[in-house]
C-alpha positions in Angstrom: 59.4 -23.3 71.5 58.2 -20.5 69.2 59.9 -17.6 71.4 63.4 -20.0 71.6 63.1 -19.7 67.8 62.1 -16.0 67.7 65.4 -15.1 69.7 67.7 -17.3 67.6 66.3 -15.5 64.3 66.8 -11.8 66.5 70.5 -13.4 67.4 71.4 -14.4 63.5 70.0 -11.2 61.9 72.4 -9.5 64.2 75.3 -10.8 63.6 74.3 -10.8 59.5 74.1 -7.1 60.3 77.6 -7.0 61.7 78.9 -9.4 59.4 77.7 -6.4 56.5 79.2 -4.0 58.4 82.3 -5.2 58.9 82.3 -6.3 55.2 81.5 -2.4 54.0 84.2 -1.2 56.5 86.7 -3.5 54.8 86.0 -2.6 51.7 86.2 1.5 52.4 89.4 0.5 54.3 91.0 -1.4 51.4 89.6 1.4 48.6 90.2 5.0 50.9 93.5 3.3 53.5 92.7 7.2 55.8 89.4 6.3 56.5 90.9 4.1 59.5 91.6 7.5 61.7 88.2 8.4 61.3 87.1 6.6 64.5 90.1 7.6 66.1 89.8 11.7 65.8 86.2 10.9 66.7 86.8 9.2 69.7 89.9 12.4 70.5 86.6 14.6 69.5 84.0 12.6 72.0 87.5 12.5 74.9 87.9 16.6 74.5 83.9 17.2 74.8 83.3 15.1 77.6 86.7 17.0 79.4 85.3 20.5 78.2 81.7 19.3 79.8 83.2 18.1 83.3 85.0 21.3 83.5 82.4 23.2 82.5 80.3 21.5 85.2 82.7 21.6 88.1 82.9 25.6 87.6 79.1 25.6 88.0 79.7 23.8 91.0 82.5 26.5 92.3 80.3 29.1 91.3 77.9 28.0 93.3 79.7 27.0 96.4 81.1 30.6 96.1 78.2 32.1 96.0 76.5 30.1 99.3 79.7 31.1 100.9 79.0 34.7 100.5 76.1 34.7 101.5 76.8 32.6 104.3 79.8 35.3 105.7 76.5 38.3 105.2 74.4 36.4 107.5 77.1 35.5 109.9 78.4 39.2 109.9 75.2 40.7 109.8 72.6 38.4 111.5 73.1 40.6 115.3 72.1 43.9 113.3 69.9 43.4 110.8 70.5 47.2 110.4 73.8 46.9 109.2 73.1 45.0 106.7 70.8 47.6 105.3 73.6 50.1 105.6 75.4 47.7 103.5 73.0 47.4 101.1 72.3 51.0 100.5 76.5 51.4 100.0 76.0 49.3 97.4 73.4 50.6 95.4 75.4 53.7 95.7 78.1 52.1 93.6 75.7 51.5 90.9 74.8 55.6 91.1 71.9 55.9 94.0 71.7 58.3 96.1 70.4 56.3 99.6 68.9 57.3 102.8 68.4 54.4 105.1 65.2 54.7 107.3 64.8 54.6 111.1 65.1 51.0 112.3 62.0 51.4 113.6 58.2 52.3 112.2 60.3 52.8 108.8 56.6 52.2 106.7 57.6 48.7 105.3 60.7 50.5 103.4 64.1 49.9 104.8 66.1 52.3 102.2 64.6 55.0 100.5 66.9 56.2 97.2 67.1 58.7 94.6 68.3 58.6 90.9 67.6 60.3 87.4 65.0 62.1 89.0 63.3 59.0 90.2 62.4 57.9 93.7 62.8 54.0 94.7 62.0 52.1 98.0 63.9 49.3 98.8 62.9 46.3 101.0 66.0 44.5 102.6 66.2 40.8 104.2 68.7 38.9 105.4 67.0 36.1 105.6 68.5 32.0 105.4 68.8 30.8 102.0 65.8 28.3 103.1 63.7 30.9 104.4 62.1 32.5 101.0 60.2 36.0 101.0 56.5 35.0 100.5 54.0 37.5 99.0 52.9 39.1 102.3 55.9 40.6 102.3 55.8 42.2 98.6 52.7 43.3 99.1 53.8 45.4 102.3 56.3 47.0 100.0 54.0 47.8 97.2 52.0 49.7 99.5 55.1 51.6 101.0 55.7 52.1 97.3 52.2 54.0 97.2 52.7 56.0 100.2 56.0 57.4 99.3 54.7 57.6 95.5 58.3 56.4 94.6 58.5 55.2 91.0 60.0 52.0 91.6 60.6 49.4 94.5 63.0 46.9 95.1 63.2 43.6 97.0 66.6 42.8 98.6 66.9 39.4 100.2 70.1 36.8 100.8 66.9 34.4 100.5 65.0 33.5 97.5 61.5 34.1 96.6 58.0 31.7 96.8 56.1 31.7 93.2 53.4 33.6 94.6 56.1 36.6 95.5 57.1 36.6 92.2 54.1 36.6 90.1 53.0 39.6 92.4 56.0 41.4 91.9 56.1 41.2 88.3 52.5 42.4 87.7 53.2 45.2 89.7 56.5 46.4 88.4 58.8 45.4 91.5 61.8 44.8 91.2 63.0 41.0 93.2 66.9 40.7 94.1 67.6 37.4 95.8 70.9 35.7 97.0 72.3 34.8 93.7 71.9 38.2 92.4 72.7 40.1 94.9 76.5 38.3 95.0 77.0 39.3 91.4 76.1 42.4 92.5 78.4 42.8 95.1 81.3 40.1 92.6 80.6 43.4 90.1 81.6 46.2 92.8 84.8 44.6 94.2 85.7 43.8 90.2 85.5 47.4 89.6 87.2 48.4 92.6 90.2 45.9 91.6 90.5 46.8 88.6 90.5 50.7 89.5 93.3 49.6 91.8 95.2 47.9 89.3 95.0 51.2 87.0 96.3 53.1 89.4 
């Protein structure tokens, strides 16, 4: 009996609450006549964020989709010669100024591309790996080694894949550089932007 009592005192202070505000709005309304478009350009304002937010979302979505389909079309054109691929990636880095030397396909040291800039030496790792299959540490470490033999100055990690925590915590306490699938398509979005526009210039 108590909690049926309880809930009809919840229920009356409620709709005293509405009742006062409905009695404040109507006496705003009657005193200032523009304050009835306020709710109106807020609900246009909520409408035009909500739109801006959905769009914003699907291009994330796009984006991404793009980005899966690119790498999708390096495995499929790559996957029967692995050593293509790193011919690919060492034309690349020569857009961005490098001067590359792919290694043997075989016995190459743990260093698939060995490259030269500003007076610096860098070994490069490449992987064309499934989005699913990530680089783990074991792999970084081979590199860091290679990056002792050669007494380069920098290494790099190229992968389609993506990279396990461990790979990552090693790489950054030892100054190497990790490029996985999303960043090596803006990468490659970045070369054929460039080439475009030179082609539109001409």
């Amino acid at each position: 009996m108590a909690r049926r009592k309880k809930k009809g005192n919840n229920i009356l202070s409620i709709l005293i609450a509405v009742l006062f505000l409905l009695l404040i709005a109507g006496l705003l309304l009657s005193r200032y006549p523009a304050l009835v478009f306020v709710p109106i350009v807020l609900a246009i304002v909520l409408a035009f964020r909500k739109i801006l937010l959905q769009r914003k979302e699907n291009r994330l979505y796009m984006d991404e989709m793009c980005r899966k389909q690119t790498i999708g079309n390096l495995i499929a054109e790559f996957h029967a010669n692995p050593q293509s691929f790193e011919k690919y990636v060492a034309d690349l880095f020569e857009f961005y100024g490098f001067d590359t030397h792919v290694t043997p396909g075989s016995n190459d040291g743990g260093k698939d591309i060995v490259m030269y800039k500003d007076g610096y030496t860098y070994v490069v790792e490449v992987k064309l790996y499934a989005t699913y299959n990530k680089i783990d540490r074991e792999k970084i470490q081979k590199l860091h080694s290679a990056m002792g033999d050669c007494r380069a100055d920098y290494a790099i990690f190229v992968t389609t894949s993506e990279f396990t925590s461990p790979a990552i915590e090693f790489a950054e306490r030892n100054g190497i550089d990790l490029i996985d699938g999303n960043r090596l398509v803006d990468m490659i979005d970045e070369r054929s932007q460039a080439y475009q526009n030179a082609q539109e210039g001409c």
